[in-house]
C-alpha positions as CSV (number, residue, x, y, z in Angstrom):
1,X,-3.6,-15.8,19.1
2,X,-4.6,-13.6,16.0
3,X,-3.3,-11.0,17.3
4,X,0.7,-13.0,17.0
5,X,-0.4,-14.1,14.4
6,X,-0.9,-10.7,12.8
7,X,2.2,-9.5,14.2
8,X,4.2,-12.5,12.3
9,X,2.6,-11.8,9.0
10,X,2.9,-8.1,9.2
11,X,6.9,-9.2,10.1
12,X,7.4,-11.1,7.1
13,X,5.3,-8.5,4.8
14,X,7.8,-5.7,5.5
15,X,10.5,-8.2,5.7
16,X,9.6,-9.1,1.8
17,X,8.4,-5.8,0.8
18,X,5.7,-5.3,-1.1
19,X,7.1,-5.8,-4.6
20,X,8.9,-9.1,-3.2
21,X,5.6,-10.5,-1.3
22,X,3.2,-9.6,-4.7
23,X,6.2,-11.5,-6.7
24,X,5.7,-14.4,-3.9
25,X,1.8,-14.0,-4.6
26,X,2.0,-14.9,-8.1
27,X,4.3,-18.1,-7.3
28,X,1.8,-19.7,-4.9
29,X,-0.9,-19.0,-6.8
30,X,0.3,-21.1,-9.1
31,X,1.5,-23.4,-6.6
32,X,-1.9,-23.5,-5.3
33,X,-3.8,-24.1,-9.6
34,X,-1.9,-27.4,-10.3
35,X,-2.1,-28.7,-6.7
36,X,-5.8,-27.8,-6.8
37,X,-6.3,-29.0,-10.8
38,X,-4.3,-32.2,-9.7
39,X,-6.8,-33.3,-6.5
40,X,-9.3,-34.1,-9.3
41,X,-6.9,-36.5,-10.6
42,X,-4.9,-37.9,-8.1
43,X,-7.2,-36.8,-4.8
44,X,-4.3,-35.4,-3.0
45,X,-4.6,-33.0,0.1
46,X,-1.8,-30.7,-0.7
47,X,-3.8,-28.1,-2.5
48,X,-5.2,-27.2,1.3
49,X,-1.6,-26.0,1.9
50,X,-0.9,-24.4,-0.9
51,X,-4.6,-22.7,-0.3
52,X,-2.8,-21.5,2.9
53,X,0.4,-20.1,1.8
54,X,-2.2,-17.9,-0.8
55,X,-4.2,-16.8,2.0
56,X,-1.0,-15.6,3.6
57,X,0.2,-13.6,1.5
58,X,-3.1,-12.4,0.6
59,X,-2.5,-11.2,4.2
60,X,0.9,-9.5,3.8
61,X,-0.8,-8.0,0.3
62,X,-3.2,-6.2,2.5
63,X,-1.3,-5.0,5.4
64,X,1.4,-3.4,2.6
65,X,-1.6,-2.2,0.9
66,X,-2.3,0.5,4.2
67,X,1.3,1.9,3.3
68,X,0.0,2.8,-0.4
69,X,-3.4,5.2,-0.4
70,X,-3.4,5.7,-3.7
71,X,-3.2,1.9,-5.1
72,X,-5.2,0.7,-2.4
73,X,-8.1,2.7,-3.4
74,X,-7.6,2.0,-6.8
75,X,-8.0,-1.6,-6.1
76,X,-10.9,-1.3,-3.7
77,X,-12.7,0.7,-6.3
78,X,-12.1,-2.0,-9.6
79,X,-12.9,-5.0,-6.5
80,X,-16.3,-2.8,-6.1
81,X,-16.8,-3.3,-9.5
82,X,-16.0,-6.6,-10.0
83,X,-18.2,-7.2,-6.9
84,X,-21.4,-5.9,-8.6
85,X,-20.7,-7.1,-12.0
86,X,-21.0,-10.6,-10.3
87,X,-24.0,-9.6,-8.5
88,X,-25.5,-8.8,-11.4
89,X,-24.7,-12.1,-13.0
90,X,-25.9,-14.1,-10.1
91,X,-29.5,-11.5,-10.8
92,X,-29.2,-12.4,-14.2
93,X,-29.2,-16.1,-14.1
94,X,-32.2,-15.6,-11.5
95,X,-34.1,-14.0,-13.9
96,X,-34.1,-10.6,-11.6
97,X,-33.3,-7.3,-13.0
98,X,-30.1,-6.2,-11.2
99,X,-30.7,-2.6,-8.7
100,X,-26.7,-2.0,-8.6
């Protein structure tokens, strides 16, 4: 199943482009904030979908990423980054000193 999956988000990723499915990425983000900022107000369920449509694209954003080297390791090197600087925090707040 993950495999059709796969095969249907890769379709829509090139079907969008990766300017068009970043663009799209933004919007449900957004989508996703008030829905999610709103379930502590009203206690609706939609932010789970909107969650979803995020974690799609999120999806698409990867598999377009394989079709640019350059950008892709220029995000995996700032997420590297912002992974240890938030190890270091969690350190921090332990009282440990940090080994990264």
């Amino acid at each position: 199943m993950k495999s059709n999956s796969s095969d249907k988000i890769r379709l829509i990723a090139e079907d969008n482009g990766f300017p068009g499915t970043l663009n799209k990425l933004a919007e449900e983000c957004a989508e996703y904030t008030a829905a999610r900022l709103q379930y502590h107000e009203r206690k609706t369920d939609n932010w789970k979908e909107e969650l979803m449509d995020v974690w799609i694209l999120m999806q698409q954003v990867e598999i377009l990423l394989s079709g640019e080297p350059i950008l892709e390791a220029q995000l995996m090197e700032l997420a590297g980054r912002k992974i240890a600087r938030q190890i270091r925090r969690i350190k921090e707040r332990e009282g440990k000193i940090p080994d990264l």
